[in-house]
N, C-alpha and C positions, 0 to 999 in steps of 0.2 A: 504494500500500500504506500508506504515512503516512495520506494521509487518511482511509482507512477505518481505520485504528490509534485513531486522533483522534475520527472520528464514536464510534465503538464506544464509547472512553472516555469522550465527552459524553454519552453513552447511560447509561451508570453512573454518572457522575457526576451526572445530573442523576437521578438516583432518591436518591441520596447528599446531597447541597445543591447548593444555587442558588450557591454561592460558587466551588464546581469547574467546573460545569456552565462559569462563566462564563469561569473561567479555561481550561478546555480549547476553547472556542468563540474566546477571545483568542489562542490558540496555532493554533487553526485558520487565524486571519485572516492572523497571522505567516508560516504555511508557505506559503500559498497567495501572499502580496505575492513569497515568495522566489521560487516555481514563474513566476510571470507574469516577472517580472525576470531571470531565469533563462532563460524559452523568448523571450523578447525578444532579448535580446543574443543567443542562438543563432539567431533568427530572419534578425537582420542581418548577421550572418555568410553565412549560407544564402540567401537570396534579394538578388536582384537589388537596385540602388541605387532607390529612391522605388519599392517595392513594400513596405515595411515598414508601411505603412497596411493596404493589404490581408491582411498579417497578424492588426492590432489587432480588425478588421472582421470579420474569419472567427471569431477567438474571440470576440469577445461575439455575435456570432451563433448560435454554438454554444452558450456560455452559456442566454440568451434561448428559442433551443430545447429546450436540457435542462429549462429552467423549464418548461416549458409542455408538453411531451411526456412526462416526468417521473412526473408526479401521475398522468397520463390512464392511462398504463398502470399504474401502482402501483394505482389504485382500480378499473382492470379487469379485471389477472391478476393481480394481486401482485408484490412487491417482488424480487423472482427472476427476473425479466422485465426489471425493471428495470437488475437488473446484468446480465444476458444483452445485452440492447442496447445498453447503453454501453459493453461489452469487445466487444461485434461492429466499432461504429461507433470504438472507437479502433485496433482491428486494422486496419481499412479505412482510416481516418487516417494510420496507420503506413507502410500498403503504399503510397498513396498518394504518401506525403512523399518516401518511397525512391525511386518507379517516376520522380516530376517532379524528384528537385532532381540529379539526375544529366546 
């Protein structure tokens, strides 16, 4: 929810100047260093000893996908689609994390 808070306001702000625009994309960079550092230390909590790589591994993979998966659907159905599959695949994520870390 923060980051779409964040995008939206980069959205306005950059109709508004290039001075917000870059200060809301600076605060972007901020929450996002906190979320990685954040699902990290919960990561190593949660999964087994020397499987904390495969953690680092599955998110920039997902990352890297989202780049690349992203666009294709935005310029084929629209951008609705776009949030449609990214809340399907972190509900699936979710159930996931639940059903294995038990």
């Amino acid at each position: 929810l923060l980051a779409f808070v964040m995008i939206v306001a980069a959205v306005y702000a950059s109709m508004l100047s290039t001075v917000l625009a870059v200060t809301a994309l600076v605060l972007m960079g901020f929450a996002y260093a906190v979320f990685l550092i954040s699902t990290l230390s919960i990561s190593m909590e949660v999964l087994p000893q020397g499987q904390a790589g495969l953690f680092n591994v599955l998110v920039s993979a997902g990352g890297a996908a989202g780049c690349l998966i992203g666009p294709l659907i935005a310029s084929n159905y629209g951008f609705l689609y776009v949030f449609l599959t990214s809340g399907a695949v972190f509900i699936l994520s979710h159930l996931a994390f639940r059903i294995f870390s038990q």
